[in-house]
C-alpha positions as a printed Julia matrix, in Angstrom:
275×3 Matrix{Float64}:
   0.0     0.0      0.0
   2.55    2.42     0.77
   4.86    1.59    -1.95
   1.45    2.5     -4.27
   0.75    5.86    -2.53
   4.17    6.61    -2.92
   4.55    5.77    -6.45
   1.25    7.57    -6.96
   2.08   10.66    -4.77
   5.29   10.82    -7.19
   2.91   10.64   -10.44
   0.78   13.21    -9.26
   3.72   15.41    -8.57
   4.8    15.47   -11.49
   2.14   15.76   -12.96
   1.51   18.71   -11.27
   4.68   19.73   -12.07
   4.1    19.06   -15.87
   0.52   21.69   -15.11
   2.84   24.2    -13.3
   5.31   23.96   -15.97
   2.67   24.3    -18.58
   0.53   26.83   -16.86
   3.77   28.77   -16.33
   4.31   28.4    -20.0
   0.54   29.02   -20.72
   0.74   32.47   -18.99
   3.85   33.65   -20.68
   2.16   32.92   -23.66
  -0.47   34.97   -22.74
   1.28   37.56   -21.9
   3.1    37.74   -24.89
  -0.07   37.48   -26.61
  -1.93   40.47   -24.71
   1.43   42.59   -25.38
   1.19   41.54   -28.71
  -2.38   42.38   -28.93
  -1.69   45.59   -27.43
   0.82   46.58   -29.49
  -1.52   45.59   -32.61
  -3.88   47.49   -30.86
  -1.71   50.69   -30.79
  -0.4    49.79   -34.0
  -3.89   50.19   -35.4
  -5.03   52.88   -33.68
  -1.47   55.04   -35.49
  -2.49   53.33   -38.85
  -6.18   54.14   -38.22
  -4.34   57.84   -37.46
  -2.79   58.07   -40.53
  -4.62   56.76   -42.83
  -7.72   59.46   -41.08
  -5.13   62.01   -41.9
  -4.61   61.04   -45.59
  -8.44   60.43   -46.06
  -8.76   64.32   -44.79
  -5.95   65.25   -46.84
  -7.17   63.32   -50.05
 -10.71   65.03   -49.46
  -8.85   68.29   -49.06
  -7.18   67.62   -52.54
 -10.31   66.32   -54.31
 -12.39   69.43   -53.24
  -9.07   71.24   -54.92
  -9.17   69.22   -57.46
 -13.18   70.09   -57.77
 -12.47   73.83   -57.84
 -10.22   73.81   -60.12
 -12.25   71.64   -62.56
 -14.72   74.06   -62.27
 -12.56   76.8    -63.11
 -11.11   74.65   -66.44
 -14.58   74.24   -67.43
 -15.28   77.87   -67.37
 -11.75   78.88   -68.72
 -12.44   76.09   -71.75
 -16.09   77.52   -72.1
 -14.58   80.87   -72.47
 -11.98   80.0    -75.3
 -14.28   77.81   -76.99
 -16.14   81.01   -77.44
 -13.15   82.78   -77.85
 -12.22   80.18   -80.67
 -15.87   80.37   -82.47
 -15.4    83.67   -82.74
 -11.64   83.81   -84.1
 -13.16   81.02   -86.61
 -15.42   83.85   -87.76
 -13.12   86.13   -87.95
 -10.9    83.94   -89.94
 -13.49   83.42   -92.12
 -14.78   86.94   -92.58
 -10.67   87.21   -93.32
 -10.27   84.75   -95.9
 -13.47   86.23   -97.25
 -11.51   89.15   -97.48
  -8.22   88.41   -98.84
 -10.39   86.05  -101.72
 -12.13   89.6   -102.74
  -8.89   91.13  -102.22
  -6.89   88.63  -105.02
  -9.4    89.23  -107.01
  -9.19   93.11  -106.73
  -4.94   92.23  -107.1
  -5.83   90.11  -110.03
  -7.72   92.47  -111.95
  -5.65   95.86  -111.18
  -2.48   93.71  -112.33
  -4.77   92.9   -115.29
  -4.99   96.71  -115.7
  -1.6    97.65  -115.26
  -0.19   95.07  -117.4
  -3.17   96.27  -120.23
  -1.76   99.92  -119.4
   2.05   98.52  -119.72
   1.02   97.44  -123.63
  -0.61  100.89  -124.42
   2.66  102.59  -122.84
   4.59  100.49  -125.35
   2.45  101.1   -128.22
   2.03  105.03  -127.33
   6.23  105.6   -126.73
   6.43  103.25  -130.26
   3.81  105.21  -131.46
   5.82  108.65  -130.13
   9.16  107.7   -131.72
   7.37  107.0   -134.81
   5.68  110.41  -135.07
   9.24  111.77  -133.46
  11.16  110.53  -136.44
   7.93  111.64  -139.3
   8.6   115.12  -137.14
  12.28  115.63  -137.53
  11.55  114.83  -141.4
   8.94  116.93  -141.73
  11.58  119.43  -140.3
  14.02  118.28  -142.58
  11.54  119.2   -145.55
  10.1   122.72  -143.45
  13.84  123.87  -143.1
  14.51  123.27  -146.65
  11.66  125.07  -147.99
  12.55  127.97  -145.63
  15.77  128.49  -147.14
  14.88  128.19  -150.31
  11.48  131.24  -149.42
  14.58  132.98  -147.18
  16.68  132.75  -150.74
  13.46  134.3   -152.84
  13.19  136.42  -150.77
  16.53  138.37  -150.09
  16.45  137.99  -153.94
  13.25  139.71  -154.03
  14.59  142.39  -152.22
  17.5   143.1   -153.92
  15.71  142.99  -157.24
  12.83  145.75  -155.83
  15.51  147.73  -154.03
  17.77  147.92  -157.85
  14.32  148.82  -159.36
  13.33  151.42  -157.03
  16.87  153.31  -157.59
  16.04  153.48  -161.08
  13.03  154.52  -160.4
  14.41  156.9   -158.32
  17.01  158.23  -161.23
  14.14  158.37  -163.72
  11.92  160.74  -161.83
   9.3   157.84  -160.71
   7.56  156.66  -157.95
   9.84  154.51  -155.97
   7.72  151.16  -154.59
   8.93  150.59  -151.09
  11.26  147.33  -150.91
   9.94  144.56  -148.8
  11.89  143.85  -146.02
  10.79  141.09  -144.08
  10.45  137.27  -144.56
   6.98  136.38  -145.8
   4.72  134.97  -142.77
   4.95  131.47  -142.41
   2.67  128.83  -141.28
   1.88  128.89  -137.36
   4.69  126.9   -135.79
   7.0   126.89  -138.27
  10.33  128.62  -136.89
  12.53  130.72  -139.62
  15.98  128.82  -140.39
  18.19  130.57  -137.89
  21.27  132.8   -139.89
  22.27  134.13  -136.57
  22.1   132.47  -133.4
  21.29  134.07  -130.48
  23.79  134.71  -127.58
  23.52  131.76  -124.93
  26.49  132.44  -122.93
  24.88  133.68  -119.85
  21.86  131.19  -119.46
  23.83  128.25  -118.86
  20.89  125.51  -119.66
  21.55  121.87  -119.88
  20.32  118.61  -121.03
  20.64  115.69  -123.19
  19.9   114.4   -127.17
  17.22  112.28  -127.34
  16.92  111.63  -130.99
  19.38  112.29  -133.93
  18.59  111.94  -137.62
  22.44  111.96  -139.32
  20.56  112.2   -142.6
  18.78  115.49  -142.19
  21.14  116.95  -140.26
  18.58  117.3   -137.08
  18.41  116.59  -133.39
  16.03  116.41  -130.66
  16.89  117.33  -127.06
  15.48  116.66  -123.71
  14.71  120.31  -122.15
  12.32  122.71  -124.13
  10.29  125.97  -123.46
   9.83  125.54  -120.09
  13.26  125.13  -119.3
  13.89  128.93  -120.91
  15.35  127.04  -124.68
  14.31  129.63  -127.57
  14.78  129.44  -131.3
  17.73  130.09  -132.67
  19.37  129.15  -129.13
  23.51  127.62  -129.68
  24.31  124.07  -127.34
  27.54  122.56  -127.64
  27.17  118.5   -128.12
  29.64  117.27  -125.57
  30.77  113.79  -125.07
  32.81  113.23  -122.06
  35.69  116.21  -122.27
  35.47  116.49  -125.76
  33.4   118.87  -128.38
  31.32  117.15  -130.78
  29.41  119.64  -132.62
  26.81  122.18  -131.96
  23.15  122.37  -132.52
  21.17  125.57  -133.78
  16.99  125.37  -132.3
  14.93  125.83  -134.65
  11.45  124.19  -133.32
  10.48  124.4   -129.47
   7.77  122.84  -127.7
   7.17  123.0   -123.46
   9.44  119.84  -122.75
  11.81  119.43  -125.96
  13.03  121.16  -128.93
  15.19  120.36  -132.36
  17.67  121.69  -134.04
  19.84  121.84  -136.64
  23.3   120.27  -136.47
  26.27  122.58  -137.15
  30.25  122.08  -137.01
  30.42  118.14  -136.13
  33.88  117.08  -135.44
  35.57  114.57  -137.79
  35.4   111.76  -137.12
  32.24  111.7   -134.41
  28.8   111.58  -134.57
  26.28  113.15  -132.4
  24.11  110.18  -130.91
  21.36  109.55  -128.56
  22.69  110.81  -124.44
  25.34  113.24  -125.59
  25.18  116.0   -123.19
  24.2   119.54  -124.58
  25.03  122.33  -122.9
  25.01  126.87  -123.79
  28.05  126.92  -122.31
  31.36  124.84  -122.7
């Protein structure tokens, strides 16, 4: 009997040792546990922290974000207003600039139509220039040859009128001056007049070598006169001189007189009354 208490005593001590041991171990555990919990707990409640502060802070940005949405949406109404009405414009513009190519178009149409008269009026000009100087040509002949008549008429009535005179008759008064010529016809200069103090200048325009006749660039209106000298000058040298015998407002011809062997007048020589 008492060797089976004894052996059972020892069983149930350790037994109860085993519990102790385990309960020992069961209440670290739970210890560890409930610190573990707590520290989950406080763990949370940061997380829970945070993550209420970036909730805040995310509302806080989305009713940012909101206003400025709504201000986009106005700005974009406003320039797609601002756009329909540059579209507008820019057609209204191109509306414009079409009308205005056209307008381009048809004044270039007119300029180049008033290029082709130009032509045709300076060919036109030159022609008539040229029928002009012959037309001098033949007026200048046929007002030395009345000049010629005449001074012979003179003489003749001036020879009879002595005669006259010696006989006892009525002596017929000579005539004395050129008959009148047609209106714009200039006598053929005999002595030209003196030019030395006007000092006018200008250039040949046109020169007939086979009549003997020039045109130059300055006329009336620049003070030339019939029966006006200009020296034809070429660089530093003398080339001949012309005599006016027709003037008009802007040009005048002449005669040419004392051309230098060797040299012809031709269109750009300068003229000038005084060397």
């Amino acid at each position: 009997m008492v060797v089976t208490y004894v052996a059972t005593a020892d069983n149930y001590r350790d037994k109860f040792t085993k519990l102790e041991q385990q309960k020992r171990s069961a209440d670290s555990l739970k210890a560890d546990a409930e610190k573990q919990l707590e520290e989950a707990n406080r763990a949370r409640d940061a997380l829970k922290a945070d993550l209420d502060t970036q909730i805040a802070a995310l509302k806080s940005q989305v009713a940012k974000l909101d206003l400025d949405l709504n201000t986009l949406t106005r700005a974009k109404a406003q320039l797609d207003q601002e756009v329909t009405g540059m579209m507008a414009t820019v057609r209204v513009a191109n509306t414009g600039e079409q009308e205005q190519r056209g307008l381009f178009q048809a004044e270039s149409k007119k300029v180049e139509q008033f290029r082709a008269d130009q032509i045709a009026r300076d060919q036109e000009l030159k022609e008539t220039n040229q029928m002009l100087l012959e037309k001098m040509t033949i007026i200048a002949g046929l007002d030395a040859t009345v000049r010629r008549l005449t001074e012979e008429n003179q003489e003749l009535g001036t020879r009879l009128n002595q005669y006259l005179a010696q006989s006892g008759r009525t002596a017929v008064r000579p005539q004395t001056t050129v008959p009148v010529r047609a209106a714009g016809v200039q006598p053929v200069p005999t002595a030209p007049s003196q030019t030395k103090d006007i000092g006018l200048n200008g250039r040949i325009k046109v020169v007939d070598v086979k009549t003997g006749l020039a045109e130059i660039s300055i006329g009336s209106a620049a003070g030339v006169k019939p029966d006006m000298k200009f020296h034809v000058i070429r660089g530093d040298r003398f080339v001949a001189d012309i005599v006016i015998v027709e003037v008009w407002p802007e040009t005048a011809v002449g005669s040419l007189q004392l051309i230098q062997p060797g040299v012809q007048p031709q269109t750009g020589d300068k003229i000038a009354t005084n060397l």
